[in-house]
N, C-alpha and C positions, 0 to 999 in steps of 0.2 A: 244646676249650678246657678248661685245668685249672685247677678251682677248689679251695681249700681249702674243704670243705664243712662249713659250720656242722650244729650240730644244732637235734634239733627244739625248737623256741619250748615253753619250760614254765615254768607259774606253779606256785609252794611246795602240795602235793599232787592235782595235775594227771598225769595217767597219761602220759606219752611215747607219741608218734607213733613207730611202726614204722621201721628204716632200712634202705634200698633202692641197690643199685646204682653202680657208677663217682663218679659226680657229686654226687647226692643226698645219700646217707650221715643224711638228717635234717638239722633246723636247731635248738637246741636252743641257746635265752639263759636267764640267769636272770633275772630283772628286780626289783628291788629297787625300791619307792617307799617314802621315808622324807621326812615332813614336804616332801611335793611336788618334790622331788629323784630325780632318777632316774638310778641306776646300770647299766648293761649289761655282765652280764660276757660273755666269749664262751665256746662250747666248738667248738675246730676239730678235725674231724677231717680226717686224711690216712690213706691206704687203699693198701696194698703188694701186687702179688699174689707169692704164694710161691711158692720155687722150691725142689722137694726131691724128694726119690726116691719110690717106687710105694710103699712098706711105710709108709713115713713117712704119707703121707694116709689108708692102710687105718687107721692109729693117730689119725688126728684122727679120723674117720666114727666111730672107736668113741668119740671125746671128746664127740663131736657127740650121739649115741646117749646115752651117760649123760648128759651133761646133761637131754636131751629127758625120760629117765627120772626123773631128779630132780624135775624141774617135773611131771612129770605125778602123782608121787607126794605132791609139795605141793598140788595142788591134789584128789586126793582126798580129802586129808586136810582141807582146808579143806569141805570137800563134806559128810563124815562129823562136822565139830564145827564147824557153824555159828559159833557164840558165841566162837570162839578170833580173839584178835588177832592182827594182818596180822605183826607183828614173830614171833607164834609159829612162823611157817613155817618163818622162819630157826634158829631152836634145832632143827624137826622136821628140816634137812640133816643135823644130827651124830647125832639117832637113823637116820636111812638109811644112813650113815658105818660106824654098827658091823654093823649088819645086813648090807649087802651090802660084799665086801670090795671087788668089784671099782669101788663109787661112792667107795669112799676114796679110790683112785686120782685122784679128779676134785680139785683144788685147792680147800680150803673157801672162798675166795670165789667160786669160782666155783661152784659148789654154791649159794650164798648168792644168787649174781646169778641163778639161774636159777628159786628162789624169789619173788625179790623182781617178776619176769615177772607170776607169778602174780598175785600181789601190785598190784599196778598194773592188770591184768585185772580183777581184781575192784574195785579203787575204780572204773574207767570201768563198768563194769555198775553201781554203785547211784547214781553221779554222771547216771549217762543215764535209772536210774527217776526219781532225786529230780530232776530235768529236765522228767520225763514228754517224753522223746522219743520222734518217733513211730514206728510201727514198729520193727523188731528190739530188746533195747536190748543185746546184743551181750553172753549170758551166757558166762563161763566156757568156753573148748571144752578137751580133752585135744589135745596135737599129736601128729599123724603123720608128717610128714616135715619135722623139724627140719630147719636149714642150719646154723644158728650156734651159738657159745658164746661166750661174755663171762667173762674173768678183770678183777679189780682190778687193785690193783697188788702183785699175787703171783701165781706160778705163771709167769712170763715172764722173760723175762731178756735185756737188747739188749747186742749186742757193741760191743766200744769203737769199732767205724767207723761202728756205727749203720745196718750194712749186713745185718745179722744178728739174727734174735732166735731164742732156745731155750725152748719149751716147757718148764719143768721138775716139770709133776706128775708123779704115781706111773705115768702113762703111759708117761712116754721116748719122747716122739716127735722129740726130738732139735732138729737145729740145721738153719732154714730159712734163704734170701739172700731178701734182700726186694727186686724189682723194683718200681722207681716213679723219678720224679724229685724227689720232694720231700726235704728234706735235714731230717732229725730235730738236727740237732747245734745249731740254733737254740733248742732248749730243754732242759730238765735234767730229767732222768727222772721228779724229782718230780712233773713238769706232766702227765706221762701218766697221765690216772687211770681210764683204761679202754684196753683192748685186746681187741678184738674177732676172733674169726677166722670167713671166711665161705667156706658152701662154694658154689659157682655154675657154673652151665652148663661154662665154660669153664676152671675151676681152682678156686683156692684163693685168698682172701685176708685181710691182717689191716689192723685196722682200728686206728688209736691217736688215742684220745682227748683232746684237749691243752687244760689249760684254759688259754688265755692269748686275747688281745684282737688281736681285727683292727678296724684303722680305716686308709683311704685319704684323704690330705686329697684336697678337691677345691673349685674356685673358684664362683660363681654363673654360671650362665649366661644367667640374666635372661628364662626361658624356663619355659611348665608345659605339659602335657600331659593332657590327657584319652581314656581307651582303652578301645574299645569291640570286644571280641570276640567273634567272629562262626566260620560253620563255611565262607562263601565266599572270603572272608577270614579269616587267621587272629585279626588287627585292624586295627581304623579308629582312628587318630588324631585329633583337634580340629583338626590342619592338613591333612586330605584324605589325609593317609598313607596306604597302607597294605601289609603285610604277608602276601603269599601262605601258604596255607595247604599244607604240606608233606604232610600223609597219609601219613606215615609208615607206620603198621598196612596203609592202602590199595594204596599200591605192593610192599608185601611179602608183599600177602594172597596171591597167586597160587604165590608160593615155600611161604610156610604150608600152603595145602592140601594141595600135593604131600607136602609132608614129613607131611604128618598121614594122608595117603592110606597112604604108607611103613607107618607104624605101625599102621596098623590089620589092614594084609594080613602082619603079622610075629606068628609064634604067640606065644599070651603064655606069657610065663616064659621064654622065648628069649632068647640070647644077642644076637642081632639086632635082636631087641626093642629088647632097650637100649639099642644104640647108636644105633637108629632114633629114641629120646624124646631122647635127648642131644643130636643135630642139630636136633631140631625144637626143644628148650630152647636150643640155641644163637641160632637163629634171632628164638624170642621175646625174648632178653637182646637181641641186636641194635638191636630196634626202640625195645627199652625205652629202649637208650643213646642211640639217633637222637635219637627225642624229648627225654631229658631236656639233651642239648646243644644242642638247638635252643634250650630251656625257657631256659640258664643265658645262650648268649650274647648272646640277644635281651633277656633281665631287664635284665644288666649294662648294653647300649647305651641301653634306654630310662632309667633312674634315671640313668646318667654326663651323657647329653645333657639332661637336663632338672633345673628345682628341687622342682618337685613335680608329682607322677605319681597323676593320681585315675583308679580302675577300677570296674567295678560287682563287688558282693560277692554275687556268682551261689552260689545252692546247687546243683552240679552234683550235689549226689547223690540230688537230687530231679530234677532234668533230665533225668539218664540214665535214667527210668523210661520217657520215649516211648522206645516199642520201636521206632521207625522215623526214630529218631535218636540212640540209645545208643551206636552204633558208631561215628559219626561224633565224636560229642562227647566219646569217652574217647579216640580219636585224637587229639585235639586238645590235649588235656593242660592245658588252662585252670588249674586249681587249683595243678600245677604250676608255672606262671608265678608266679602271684599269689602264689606261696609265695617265689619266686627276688625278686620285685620288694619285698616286704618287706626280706628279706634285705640284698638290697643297699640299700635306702634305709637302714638303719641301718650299714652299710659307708662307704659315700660317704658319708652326713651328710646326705642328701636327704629332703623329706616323700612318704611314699606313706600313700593315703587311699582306703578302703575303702570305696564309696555304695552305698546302695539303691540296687537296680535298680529301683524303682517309676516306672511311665511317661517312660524314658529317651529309647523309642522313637517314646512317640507322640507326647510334647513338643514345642512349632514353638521353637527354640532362639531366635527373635528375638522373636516375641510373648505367648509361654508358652501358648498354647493345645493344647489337646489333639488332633489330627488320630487318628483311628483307622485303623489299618492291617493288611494281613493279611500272615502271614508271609513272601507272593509278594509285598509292592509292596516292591521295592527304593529307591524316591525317595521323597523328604518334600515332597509340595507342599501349600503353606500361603494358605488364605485371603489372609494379609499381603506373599503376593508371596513367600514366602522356598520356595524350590527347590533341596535338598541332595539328596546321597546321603542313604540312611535312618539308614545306620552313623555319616557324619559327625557329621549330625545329635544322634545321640541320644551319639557322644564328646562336642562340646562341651557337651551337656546334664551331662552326666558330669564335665567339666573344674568349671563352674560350681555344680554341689554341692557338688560339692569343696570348693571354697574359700568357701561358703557355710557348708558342714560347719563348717569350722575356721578363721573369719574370719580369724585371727593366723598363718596360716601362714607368710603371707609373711614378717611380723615377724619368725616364730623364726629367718630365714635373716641368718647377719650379717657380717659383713663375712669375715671367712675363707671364708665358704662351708660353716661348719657347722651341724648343723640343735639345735633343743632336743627331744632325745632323748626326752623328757616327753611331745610330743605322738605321739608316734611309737608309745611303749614303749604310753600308753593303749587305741587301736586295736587294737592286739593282745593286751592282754589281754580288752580287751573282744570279739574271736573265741575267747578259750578260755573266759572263765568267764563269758561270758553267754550 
């Protein structure tokens, strides 16, 4: 299923989340609140792969490379003079500009964009001290195997059928056709204010960033939902739902090994070598795409079919630390979802609401009593006579915080079917800057 893929959710100097893959791409609003009013602008990306000769991608790999260079040489330089403001990096591209000729070649914004990387690196490192968050707090690394480069809106150039774009820095990598089915002629170049090109398993592609607004009207359906996800299930619903769990990584592990077997018996620095990591990186992309279209068309059904959609606000990155459920539970792609289910509640106009997971599980959803249970008891049975599945169970515990959370949900819903954006916009800013 093909979605216009928003970018990632960021509040005014919030470092951007990394962007990944076919579908993903990032979600990425700006969110404005002025005197309790809330605007949402959008940024959608649509994603091309490119079609062009063998010489021509040798020439992006080396565009790929100087950038990697650039940033790497921005963040020494930040390394070497502490005390220099984050804006200095970008002046320090035009000293790298004279010095090396071949970084001229590199288009100055995007030289710029590959600073500003850095740049953003370093506020999540002292936003995650002054946080005191625990473990890692994610200092600064140098990269080794770039994929991408980011131009502005210079160095590119789309042909009039918008079927076409030209690289045009000092490079000459000339003129690529862009495979996809999304139709660019819907907006004016002006709206494109990133174009990203990525390099992946399976080719090449570019990325164009469009700032303009997606909204779907849609009706009430006089219906809400509470979702409790699990690794036997992939979720339980409030209405006995539920959702098989695909294991995607699972059913392709046994192809994985083989190919990784492949590679290990291929001498290294071999020419075989290569194309043995290439298969097996095809393979990984594969899964990744499995999962993230499972992620996108399951988000969409639950937000369209429902007016408000409450989940538990899991920190899977503390979960994946049981080593004897890590594997299962990054299969599963939870975060993913919960990232799609925001999205589209601000698409459709639907409320999605974020709960403590505190005692979801052990809760008796009719008498409020706490039942304790161990990871094996699949059933909830209750002193008060109440006998659920455990998942049920602890969904509708989940539905009724929900709307405990945010007494007025229902209120915001009104007669069109649209939601007040205000409560929405809140929740997620409160997952980035608290």
């Amino acid at each position: 299923m093909n979605e216009p893929s928003p970018m990632i959710l960021t509040v005014r100097n919030a470092p951007p989340l990394s962007s990944s893959n076919a579908f993903e791409l990032g979600r990425r609003f700006s969110v404005i609140d002025s005197s309790k009013l809330c605007y949402i602008a959008y940024m959608i990306v649509y994603e091309f792969k490119l079609k062009g000769k063998e010489f021509q991608f040798r020439i992006v790999d080396e565009i790929i490379r100087t950038a990697q260079f650039v940033r790497n040489m921005a963040l020494r330089y930040w390394v070497d003079n502490r005390n220099i403001k984050l804006y200095d990096l970008n002046k320090y591209c035009a000293v790298l500009a004279k010095q090396f000729e071949w970084a001229k070649k590199l288009n100055s914004q995007a030289r710029q964009a590959s600073a500003e990387r850095v740049a953003f690196a370093i506020q999540r490192f002292f936003a995650n001290c002054k946080a005191n968050k625990p473990g890692k707090k994610g200092y600064p690394q140098f990269q080794k195997n770039n994929r991408s480069v980011e131009y502005k809106t210079t160095g590119w150039k789309l042909a009039e059928d918008r079927k076409h774009i030209t690289l045009t820095d000092g490079f000459g990598a000339g003129e690529f056709k862009l495979i996809g089915t999304w139709d660019l002629h819907f907006y004016q170049t002006e709206q494109i204010k990133r174009v990203r090109v990525i390099r992946r398993a399976d080719g090449y592609y570019a990325q164009f960033c469009i700032d303009a607004e997606r909204r779907i009207e849609s009706v009430p359906v006089k219906h809400n939902v509470g979702i409790d996800v699990g690794l036997t299930d992939f979720y339980t619903d409030s209405d006995g739902n539920k959702v098989d769990n695909p294991r995607h990584l699972r059913k392709s592990e046994k192809a994985l090994k083989r190919h990784q077997r492949r590679v290990s018996k291929k001498k290294k620095g071999s020419i075989n070598r290569k194309k043995a990591i290439k298969r097996l990186a095809r393979k990984h992309l594969k899964v990744s795409r499995q999962r993230q279209d499972f992620a996108v068309k399951l988000a969409r059904c639950v937000v369209h079919s429902n007016d408000v959609v409450a989940y538990e606000d899991l920190r899977v990155q503390n979960m994946v630390k049981n080593r004897r459920l890590a594997k299962s539970i990054s299969d599963a792609g939870w975060s993913q979802f919960f990232e799609w289910l925001q999205y589209f509640g601000l698409v459709f106009g639907k409320i999605v609401i974020a709960v403590p997971p505190h005692y979801t599980s052990q809760e008796c959803s009719q008498c409020g009593k706490i039942v304790k249970k161990a990871l094996s008891e699949r059933t909830h049975v209750c002193q008060c006579g109440c006998i659920l599945d455990r998942d049920e169970n602890a969904a509708i515990n989940i539905l009724a915080k929900g709307l405990k959370q945010y007494p007025g949900a229902l209120e915001n819903l009104n007669a069109s079917g649209q939601t007040n954006l205000c409560l929405a916009s809140e929740s997620l800013l409160s997952k980035l800057t608290g």
